[in-house]
N, CA, C and O of each residue as an XYZ file, in Angstrom:
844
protein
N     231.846    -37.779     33.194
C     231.834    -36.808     34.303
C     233.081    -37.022     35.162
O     233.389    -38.129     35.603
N     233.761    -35.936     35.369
C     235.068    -35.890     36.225
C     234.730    -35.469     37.492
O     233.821    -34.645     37.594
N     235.393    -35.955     38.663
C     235.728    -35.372     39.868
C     236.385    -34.072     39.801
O     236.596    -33.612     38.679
N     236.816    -33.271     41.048
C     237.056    -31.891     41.158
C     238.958    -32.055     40.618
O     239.681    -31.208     40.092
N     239.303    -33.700     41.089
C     240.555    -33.488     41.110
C     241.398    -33.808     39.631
O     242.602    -33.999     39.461
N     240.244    -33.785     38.621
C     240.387    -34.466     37.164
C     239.833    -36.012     36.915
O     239.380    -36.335     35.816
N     239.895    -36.790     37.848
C     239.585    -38.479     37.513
C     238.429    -38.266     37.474
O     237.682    -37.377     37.882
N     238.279    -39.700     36.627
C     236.675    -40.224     36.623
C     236.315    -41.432     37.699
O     236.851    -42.540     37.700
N     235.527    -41.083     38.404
C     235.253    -41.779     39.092
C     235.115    -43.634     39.198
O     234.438    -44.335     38.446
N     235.554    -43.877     39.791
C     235.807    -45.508     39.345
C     234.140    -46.786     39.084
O     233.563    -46.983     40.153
N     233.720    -47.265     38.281
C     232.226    -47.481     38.269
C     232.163    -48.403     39.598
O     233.157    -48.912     40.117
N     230.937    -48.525     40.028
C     230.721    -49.932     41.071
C     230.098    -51.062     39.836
O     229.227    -51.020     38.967
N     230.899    -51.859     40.235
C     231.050    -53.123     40.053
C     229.918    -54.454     40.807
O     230.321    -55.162     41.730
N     228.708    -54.570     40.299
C     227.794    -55.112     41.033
C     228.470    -56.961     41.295
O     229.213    -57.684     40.631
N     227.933    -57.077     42.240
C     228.608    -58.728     42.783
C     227.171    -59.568     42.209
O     225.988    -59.289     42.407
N     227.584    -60.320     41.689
C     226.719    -61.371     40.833
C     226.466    -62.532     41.339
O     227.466    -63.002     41.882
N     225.444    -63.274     41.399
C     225.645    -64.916     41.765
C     224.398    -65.733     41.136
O     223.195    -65.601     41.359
N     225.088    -66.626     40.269
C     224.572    -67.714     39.773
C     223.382    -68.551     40.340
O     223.701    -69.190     41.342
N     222.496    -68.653     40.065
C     221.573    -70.260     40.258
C     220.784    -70.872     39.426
O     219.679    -70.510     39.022
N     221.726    -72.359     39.035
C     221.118    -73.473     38.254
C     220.435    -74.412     39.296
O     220.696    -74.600     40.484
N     219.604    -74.874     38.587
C     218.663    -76.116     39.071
C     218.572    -77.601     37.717
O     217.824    -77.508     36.744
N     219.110    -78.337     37.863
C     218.246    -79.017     36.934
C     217.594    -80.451     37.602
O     217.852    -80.798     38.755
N     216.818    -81.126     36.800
C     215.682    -81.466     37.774
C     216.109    -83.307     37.839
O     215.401    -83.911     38.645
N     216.809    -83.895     37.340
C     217.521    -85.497     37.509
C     218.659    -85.681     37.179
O     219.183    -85.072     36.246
N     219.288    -86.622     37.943
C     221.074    -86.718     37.891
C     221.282    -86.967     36.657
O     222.354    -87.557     36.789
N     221.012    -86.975     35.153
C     221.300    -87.114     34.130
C     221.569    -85.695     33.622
O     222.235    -85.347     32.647
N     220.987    -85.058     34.390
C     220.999    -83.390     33.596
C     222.505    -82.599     33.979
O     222.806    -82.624     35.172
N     223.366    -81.970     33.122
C     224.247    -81.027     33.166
C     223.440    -79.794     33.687
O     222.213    -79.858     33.606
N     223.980    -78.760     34.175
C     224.051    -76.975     34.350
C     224.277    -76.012     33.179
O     223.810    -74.901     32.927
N     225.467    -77.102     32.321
C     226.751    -76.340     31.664
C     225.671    -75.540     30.623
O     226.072    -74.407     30.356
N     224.512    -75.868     30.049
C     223.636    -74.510     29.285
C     223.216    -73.753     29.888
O     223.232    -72.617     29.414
N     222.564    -73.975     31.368
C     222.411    -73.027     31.632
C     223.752    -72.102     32.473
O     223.553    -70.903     32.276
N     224.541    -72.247     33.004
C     225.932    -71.857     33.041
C     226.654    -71.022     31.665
O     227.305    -69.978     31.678
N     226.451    -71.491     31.041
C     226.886    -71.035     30.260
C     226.180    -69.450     29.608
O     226.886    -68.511     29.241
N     224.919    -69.453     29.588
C     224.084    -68.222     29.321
C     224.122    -66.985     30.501
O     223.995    -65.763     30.426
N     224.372    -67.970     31.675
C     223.910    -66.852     32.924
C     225.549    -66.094     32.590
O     225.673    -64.917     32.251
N     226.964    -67.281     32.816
C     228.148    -66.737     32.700
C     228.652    -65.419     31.977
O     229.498    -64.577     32.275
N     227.410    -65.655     30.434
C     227.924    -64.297     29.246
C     227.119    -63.508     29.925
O     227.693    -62.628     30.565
N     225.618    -63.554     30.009
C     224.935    -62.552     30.893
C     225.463    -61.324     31.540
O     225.311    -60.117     31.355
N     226.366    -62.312     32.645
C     227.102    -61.319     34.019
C     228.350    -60.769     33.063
O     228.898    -59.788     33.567
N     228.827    -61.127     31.988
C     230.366    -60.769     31.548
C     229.848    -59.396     30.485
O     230.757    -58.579     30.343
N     228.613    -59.058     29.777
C     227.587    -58.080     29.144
C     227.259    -57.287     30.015
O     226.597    -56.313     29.656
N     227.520    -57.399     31.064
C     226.618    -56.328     32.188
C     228.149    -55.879     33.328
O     228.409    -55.107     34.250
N     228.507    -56.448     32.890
C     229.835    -56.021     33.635
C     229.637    -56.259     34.945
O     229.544    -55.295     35.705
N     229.549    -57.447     35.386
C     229.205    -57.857     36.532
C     230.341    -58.964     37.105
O     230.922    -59.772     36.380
N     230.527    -58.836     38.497
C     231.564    -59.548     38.995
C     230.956    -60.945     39.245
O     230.091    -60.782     38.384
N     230.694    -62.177     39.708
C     230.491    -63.254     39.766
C     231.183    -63.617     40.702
O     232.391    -63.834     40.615
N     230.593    -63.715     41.584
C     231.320    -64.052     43.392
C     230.709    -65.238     43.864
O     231.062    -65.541     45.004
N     229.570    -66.305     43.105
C     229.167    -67.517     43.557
C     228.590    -68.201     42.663
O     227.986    -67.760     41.685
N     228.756    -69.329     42.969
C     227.403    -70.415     41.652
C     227.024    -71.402     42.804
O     227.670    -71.890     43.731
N     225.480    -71.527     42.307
C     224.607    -72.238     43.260
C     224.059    -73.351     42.717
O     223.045    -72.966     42.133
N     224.238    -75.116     42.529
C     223.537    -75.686     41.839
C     222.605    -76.639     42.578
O     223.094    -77.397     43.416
N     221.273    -76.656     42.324
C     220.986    -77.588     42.984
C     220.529    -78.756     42.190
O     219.599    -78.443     41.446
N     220.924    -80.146     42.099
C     220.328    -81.215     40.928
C     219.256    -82.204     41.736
O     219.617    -83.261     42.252
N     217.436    -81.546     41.783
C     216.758    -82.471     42.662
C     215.222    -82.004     41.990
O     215.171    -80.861     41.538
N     214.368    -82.590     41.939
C     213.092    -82.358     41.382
C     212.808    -80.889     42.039
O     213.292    -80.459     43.086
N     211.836    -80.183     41.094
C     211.523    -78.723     41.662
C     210.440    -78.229     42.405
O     210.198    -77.117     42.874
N     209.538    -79.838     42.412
C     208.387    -80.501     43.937
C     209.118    -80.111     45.356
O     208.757    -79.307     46.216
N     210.116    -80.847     45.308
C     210.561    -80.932     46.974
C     210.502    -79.658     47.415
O     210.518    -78.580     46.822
N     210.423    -79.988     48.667
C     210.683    -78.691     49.275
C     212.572    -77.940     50.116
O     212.839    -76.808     50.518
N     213.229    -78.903     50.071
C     214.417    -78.575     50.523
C     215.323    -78.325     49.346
O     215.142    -78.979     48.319
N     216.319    -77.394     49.420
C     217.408    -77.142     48.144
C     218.296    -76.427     48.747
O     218.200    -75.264     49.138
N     219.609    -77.516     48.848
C     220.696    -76.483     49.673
C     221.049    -75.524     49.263
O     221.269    -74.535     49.962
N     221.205    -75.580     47.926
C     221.807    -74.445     46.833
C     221.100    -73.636     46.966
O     221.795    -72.647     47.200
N     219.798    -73.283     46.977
C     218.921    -72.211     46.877
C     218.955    -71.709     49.004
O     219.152    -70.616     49.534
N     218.731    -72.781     49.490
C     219.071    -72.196     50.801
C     220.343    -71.390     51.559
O     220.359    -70.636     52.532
N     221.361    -71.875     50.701
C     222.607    -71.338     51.458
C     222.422    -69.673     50.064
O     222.875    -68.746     50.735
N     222.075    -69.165     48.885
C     221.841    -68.474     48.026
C     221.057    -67.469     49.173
O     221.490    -66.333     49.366
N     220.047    -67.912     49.803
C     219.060    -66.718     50.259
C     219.816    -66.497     52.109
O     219.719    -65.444     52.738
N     220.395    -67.555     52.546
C     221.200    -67.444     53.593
C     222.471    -66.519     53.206
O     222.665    -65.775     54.167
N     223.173    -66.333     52.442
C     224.001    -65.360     51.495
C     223.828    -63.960     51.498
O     224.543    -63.046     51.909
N     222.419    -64.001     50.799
C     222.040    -62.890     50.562
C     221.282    -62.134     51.483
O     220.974    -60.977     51.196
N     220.936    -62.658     52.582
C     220.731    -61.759     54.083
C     222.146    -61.385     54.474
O     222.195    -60.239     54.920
N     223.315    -62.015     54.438
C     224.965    -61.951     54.647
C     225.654    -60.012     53.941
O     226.632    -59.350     54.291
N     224.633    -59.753     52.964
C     224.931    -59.119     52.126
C     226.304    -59.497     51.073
O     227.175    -58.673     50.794
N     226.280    -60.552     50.704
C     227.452    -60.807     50.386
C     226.988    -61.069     48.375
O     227.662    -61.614     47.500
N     225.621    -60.416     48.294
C     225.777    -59.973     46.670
C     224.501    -59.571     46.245
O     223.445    -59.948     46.753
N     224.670    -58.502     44.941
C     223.763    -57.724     44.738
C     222.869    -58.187     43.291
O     221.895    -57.522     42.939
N     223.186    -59.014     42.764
C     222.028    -59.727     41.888
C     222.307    -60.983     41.776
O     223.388    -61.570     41.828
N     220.653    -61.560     41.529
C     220.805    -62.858     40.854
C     220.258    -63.081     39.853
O     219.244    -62.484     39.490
N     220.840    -64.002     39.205
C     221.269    -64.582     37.960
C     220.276    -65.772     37.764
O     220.616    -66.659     38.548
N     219.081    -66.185     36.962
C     218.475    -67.306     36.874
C     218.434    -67.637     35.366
O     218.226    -66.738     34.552
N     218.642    -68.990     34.961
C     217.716    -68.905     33.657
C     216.374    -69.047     33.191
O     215.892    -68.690     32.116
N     215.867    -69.598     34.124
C     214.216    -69.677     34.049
C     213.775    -68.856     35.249
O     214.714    -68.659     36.020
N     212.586    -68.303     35.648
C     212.139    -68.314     36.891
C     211.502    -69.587     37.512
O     211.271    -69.576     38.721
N     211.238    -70.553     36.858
C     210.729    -72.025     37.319
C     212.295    -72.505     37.506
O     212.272    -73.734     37.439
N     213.462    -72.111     37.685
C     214.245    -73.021     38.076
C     214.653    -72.343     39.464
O     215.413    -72.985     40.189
N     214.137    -70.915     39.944
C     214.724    -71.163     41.278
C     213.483    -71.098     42.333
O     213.726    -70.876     43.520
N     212.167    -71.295     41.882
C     210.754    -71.188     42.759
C     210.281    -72.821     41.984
O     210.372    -73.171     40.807
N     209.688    -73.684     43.381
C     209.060    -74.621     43.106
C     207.386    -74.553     42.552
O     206.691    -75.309     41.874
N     207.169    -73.287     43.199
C     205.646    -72.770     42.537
C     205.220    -71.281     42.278
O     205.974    -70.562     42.935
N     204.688    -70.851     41.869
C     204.221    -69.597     41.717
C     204.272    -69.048     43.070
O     204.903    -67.991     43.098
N     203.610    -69.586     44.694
C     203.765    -68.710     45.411
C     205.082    -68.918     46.182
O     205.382    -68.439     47.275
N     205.704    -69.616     45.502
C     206.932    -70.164     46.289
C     208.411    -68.804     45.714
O     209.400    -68.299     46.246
N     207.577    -68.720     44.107
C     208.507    -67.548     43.269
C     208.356    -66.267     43.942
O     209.258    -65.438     44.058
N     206.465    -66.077     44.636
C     206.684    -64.635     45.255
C     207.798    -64.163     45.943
O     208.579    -63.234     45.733
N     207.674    -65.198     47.005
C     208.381    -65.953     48.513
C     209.418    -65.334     47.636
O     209.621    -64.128     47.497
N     209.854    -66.021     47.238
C     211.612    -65.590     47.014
C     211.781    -63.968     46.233
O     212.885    -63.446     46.388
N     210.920    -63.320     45.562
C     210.899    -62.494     45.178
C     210.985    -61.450     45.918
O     211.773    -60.539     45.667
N     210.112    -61.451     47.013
C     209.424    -60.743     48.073
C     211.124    -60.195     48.850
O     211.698    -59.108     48.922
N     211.414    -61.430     49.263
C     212.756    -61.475     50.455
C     213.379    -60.452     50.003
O     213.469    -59.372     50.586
N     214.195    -60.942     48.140
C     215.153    -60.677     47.284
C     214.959    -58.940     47.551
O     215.662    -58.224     48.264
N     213.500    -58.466     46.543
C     213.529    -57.237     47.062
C     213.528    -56.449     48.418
O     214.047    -55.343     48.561
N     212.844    -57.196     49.446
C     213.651    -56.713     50.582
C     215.229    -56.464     51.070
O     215.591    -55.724     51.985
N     215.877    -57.102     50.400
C     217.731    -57.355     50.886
C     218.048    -55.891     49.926
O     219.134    -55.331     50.078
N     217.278    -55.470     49.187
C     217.954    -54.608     47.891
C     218.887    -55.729     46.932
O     219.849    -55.406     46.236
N     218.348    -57.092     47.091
C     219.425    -57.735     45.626
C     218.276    -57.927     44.205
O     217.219    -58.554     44.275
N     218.761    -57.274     43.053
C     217.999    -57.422     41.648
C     218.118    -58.732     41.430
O     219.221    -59.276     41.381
N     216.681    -59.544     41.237
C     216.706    -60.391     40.435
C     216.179    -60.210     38.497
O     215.368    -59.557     37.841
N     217.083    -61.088     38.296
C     217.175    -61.220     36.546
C     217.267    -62.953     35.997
O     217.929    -63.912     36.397
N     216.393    -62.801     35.047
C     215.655    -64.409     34.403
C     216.377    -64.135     33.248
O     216.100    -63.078     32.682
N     217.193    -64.807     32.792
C     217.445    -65.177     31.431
C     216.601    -65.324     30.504
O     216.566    -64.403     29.689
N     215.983    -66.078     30.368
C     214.736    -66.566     30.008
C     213.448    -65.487     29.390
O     213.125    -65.332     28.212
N     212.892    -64.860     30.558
C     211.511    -64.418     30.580
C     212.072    -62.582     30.628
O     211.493    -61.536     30.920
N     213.700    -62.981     30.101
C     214.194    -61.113     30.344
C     213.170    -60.103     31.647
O     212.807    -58.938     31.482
N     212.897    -60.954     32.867
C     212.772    -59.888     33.626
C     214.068    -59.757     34.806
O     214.770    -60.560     35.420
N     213.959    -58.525     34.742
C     214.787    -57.141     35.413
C     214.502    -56.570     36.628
O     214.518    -55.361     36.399
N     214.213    -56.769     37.966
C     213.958    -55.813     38.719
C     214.584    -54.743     39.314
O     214.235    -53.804     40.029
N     215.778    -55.212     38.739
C     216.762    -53.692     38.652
C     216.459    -52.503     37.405
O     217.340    -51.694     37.113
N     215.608    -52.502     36.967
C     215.112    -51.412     36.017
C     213.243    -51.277     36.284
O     212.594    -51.997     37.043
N     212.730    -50.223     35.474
C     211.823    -49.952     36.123
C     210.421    -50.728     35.684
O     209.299    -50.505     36.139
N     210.770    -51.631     34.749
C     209.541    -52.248     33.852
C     209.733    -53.690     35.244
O     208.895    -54.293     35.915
N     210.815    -53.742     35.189
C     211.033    -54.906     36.510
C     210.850    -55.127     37.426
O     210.724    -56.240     37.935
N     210.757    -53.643     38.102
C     210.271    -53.414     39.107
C     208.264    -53.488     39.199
O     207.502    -54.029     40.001
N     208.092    -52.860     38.258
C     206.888    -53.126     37.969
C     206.226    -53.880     37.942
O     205.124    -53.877     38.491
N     206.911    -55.134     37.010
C     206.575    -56.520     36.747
C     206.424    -57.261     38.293
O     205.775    -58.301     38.403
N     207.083    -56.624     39.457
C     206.823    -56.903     40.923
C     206.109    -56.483     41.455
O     205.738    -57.292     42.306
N     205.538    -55.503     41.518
C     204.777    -54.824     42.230
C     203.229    -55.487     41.071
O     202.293    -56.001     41.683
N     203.142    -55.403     39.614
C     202.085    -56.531     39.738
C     201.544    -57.355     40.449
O     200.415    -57.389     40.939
N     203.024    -58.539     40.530
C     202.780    -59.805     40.919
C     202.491    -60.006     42.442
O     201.883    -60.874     43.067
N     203.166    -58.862     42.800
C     202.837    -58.556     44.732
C     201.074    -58.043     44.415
O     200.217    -58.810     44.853
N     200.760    -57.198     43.920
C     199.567    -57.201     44.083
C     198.310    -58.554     43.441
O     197.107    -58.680     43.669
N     199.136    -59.267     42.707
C     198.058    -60.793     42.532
C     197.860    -61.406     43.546
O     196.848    -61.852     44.086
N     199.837    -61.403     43.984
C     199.130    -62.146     45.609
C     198.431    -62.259     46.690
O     197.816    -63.135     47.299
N     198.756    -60.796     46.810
C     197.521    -60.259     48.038
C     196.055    -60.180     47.636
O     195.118    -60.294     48.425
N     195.917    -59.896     45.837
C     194.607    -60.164     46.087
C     194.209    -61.726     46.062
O     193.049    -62.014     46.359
N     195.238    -62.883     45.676
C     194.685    -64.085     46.176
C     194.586    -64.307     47.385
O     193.658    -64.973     47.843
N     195.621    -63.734     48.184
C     195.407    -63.648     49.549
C     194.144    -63.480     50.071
O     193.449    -64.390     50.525
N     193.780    -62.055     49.994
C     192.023    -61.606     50.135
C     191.377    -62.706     49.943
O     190.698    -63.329     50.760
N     191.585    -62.941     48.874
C     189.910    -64.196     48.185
C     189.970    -65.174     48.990
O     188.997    -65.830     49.362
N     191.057    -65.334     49.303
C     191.179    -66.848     50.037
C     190.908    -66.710     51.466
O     190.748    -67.643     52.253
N     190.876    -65.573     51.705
C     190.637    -65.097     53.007
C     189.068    -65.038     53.243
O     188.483    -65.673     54.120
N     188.492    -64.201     52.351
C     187.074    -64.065     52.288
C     186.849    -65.590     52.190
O     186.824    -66.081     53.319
N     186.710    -66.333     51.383
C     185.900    -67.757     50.817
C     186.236    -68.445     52.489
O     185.223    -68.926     52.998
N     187.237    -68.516     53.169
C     187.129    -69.043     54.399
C     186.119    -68.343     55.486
O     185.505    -69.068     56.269
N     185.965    -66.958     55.516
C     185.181    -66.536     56.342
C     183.762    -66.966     55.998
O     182.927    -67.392     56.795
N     183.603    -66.769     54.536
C     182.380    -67.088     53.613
C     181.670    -68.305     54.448
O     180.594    -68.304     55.045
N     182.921    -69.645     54.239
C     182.596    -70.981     54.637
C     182.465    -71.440     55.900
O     182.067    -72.561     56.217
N     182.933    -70.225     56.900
C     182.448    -70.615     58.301
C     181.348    -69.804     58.663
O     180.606    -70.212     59.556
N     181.125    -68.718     58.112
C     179.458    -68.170     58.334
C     178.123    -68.977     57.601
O     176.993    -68.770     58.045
N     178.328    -69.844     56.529
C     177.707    -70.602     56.375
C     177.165    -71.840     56.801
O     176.106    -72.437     56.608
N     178.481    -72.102     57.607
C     178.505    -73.251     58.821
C     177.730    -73.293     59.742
O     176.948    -74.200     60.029
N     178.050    -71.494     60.683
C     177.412    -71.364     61.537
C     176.162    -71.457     60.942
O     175.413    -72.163     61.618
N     175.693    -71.052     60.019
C     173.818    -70.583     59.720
C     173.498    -71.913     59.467
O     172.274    -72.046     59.449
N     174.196    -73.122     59.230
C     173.623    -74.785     59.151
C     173.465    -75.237     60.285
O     172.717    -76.214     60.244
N     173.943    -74.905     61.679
C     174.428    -75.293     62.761
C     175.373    -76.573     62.869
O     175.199    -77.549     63.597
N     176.592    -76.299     61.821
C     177.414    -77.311     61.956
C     178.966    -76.479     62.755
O     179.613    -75.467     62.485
N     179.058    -77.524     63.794
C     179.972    -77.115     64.488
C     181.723    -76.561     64.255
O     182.581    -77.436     64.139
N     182.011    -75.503     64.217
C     183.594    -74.822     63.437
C     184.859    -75.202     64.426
O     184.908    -74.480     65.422
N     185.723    -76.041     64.348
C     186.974    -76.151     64.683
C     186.789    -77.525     64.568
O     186.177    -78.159     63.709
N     187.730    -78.099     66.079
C     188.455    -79.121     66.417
C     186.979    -79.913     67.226
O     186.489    -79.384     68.224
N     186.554    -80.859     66.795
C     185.415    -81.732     67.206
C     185.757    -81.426     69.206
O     186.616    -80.584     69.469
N     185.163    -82.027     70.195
C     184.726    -81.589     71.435
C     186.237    -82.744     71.809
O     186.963    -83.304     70.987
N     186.293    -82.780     73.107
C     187.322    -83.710     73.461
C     186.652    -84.561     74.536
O     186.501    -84.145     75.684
N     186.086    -86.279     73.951
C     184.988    -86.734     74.672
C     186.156    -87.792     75.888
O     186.654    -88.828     75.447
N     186.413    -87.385     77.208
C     186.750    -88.742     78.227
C     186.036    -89.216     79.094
O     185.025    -88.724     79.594
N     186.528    -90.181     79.303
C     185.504    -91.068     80.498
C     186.495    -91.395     81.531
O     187.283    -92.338     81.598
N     186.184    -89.965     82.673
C     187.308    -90.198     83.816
C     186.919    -90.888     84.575
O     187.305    -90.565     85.699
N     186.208    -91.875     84.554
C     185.652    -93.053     85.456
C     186.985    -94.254     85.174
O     187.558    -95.089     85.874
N     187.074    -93.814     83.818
C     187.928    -95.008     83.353
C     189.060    -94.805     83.619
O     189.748    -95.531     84.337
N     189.527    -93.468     82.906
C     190.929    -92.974     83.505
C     191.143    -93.266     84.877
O     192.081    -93.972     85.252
N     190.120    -92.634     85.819
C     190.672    -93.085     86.999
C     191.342    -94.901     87.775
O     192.187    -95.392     88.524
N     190.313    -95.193     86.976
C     190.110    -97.197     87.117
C     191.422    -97.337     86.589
O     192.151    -97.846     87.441
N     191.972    -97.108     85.605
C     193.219    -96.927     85.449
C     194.358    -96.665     85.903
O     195.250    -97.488     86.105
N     194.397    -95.618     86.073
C     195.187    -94.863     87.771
C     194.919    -95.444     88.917
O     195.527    -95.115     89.936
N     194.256    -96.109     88.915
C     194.178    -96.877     90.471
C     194.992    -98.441     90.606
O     195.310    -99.096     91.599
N     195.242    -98.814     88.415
C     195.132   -100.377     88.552
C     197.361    -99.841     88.359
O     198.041   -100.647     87.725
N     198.055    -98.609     88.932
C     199.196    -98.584     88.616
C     199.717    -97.830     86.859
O     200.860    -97.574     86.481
N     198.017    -97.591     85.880
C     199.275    -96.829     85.075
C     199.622    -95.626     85.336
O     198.920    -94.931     86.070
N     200.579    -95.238     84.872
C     201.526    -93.371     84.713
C     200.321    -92.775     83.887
O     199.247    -93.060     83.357
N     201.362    -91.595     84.170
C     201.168    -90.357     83.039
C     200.854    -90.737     81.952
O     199.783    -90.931     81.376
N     201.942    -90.837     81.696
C     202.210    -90.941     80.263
C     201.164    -91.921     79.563
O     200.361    -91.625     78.678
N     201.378    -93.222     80.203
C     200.893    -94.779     79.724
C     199.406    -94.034     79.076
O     199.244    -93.917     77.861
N     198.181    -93.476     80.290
C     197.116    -92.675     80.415
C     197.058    -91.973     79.093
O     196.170    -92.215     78.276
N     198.130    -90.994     78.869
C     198.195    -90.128     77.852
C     198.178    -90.632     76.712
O     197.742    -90.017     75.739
N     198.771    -92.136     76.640
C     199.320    -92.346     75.222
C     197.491    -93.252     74.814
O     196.879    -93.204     73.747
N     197.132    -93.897     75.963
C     195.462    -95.034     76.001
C     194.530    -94.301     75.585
O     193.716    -94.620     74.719
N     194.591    -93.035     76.304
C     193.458    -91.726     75.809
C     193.395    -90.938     74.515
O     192.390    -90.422     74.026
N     195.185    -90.924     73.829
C     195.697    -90.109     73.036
C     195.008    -88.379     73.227
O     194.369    -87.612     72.508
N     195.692    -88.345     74.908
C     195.913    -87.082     74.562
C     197.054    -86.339     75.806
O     197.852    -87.088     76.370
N     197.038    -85.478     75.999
C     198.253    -84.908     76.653
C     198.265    -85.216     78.339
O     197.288    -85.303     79.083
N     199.545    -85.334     78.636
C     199.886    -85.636     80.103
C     199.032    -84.546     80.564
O     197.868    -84.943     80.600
N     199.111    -83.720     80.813
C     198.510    -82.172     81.479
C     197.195    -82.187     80.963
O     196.579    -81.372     81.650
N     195.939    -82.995     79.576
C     195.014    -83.489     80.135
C     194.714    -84.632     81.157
O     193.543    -84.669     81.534
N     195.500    -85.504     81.636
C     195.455    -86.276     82.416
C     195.099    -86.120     83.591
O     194.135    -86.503     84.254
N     196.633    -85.067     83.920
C     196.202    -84.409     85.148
C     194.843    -83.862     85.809
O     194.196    -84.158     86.814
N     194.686    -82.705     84.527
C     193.616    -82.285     85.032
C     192.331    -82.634     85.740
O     191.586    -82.188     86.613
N     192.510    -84.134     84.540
C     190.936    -85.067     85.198
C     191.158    -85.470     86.633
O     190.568    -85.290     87.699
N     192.459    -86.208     86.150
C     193.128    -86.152     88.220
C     192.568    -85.735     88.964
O     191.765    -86.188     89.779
N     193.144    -84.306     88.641
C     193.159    -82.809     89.826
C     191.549    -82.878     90.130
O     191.100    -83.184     91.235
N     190.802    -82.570     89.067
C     189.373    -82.312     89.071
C     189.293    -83.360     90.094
O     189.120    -83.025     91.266
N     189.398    -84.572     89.776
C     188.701    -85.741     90.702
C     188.630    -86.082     92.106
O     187.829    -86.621     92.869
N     190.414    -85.272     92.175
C     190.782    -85.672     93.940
C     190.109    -83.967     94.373
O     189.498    -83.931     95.441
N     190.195    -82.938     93.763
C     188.713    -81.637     94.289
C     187.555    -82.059     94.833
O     187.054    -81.762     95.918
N     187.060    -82.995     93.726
C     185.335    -83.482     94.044
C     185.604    -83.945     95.608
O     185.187    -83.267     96.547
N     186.503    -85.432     95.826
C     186.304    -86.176     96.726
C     186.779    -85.152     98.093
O     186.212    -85.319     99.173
N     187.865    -84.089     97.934
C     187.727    -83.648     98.892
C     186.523    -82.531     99.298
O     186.396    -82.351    100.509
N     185.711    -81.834     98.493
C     184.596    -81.467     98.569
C     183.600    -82.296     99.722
O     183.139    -81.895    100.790
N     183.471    -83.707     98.982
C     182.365    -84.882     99.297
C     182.949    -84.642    100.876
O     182.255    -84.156    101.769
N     184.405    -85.092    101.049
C     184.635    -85.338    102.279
C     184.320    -83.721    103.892
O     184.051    -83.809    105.090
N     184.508    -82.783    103.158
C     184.270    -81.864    103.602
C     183.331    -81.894    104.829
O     183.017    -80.846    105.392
């Protein structure tokens, strides 16, 4: 297809970026580097970053994958490049998580591996599945908690944070023998501003009494 003035219009050129993971300092990239590299060079894709991170796929921190999704809010590229999907999500809901964002920014993710595409429409699909597993685990997990505190209530076992039991007789005996705030806060283990309060409450009463 030509323009009005004879040329053909020049194609866009999608910006590409790499991410390897491998999981102990003995492990190379260079296979998987090497697959993602022909990948982007088949698709006619530019390659504007590589992201590696070399650390178990438990943890929870990964610079490579953090400065990748810090990037890609930047707009600074329009697909990524994985060879597994277990190499750039530590868990299934950790893969949504990143899925979720990705399609929010408008950047396609693509797996070497598991050939999914969310730049085409089976890919897209394959997301909108997996968005709907989550939410319905979401639901379930939602229900089974409501489930387990209406059952609570009907046992008469008490729902939250147990009662908060002090003995401002003591606190005070305390406060009288020179400790602080704090000292109080840390003997009681609990917050300066409960401290106070018992305080406050206490010097109320006596001026009441004195009244």
């Amino acid at each position: 297809m030509r323009s009005r003035d004879g040329h053909r219009p020049e194609a866009v050129v999608k910006r590409a970026v790499l991410y390897m993971r491998v999981s102990t300092l003995d492990q190379h990239p260079e296979t998987q580097l090497y697959d993602l590299r022909q990948m982007a060079q088949q698709r006619g894709y530019q390659i504007v970053e590589e992201y590696t991170d070399t650390i178990s796929g438990a943890r929870a921190r990964r610079p490579g994958l953090d400065a990748l999704m810090r990037d890609g809010r930047r707009n600074r590229f329009d697909v990524v490049l994985v060879w597994a999907s277990d190499r750039i999500a530590r868990s299934v809901r950790h893969f949504l998580d990143v899925l979720d964002e990705l399609n929010r920014l408008n950047i396609e993710f693509i797996s070497f591996r598991e050939q999914i595409d969310t730049g085409g429409p089976l890919g897209r699909a394959v997301v909108v599945i997996i968005g709907a597993i989550a939410e319905l685990e979401r639901n379930l997990i939602i229900e089974r908690v409501r489930a387990g505190m209406r059952r609570a209530r009907l046992e008469g076992r008490h729902i939250g944070r147990p009662s908060l039991e002090l003995d401002p007789a003591a606190i005070l005996r305390d406060r009288e023998r020179g400790q602080s705030l704090g000292e109080l806060a840390r003997s009681y283990r609990v917050s300066r501003t409960t401290i106070h309060r018992v305080l406050r409450e206490h010097a109320a009463a006596d001026m009441e009494k004195s009244a």
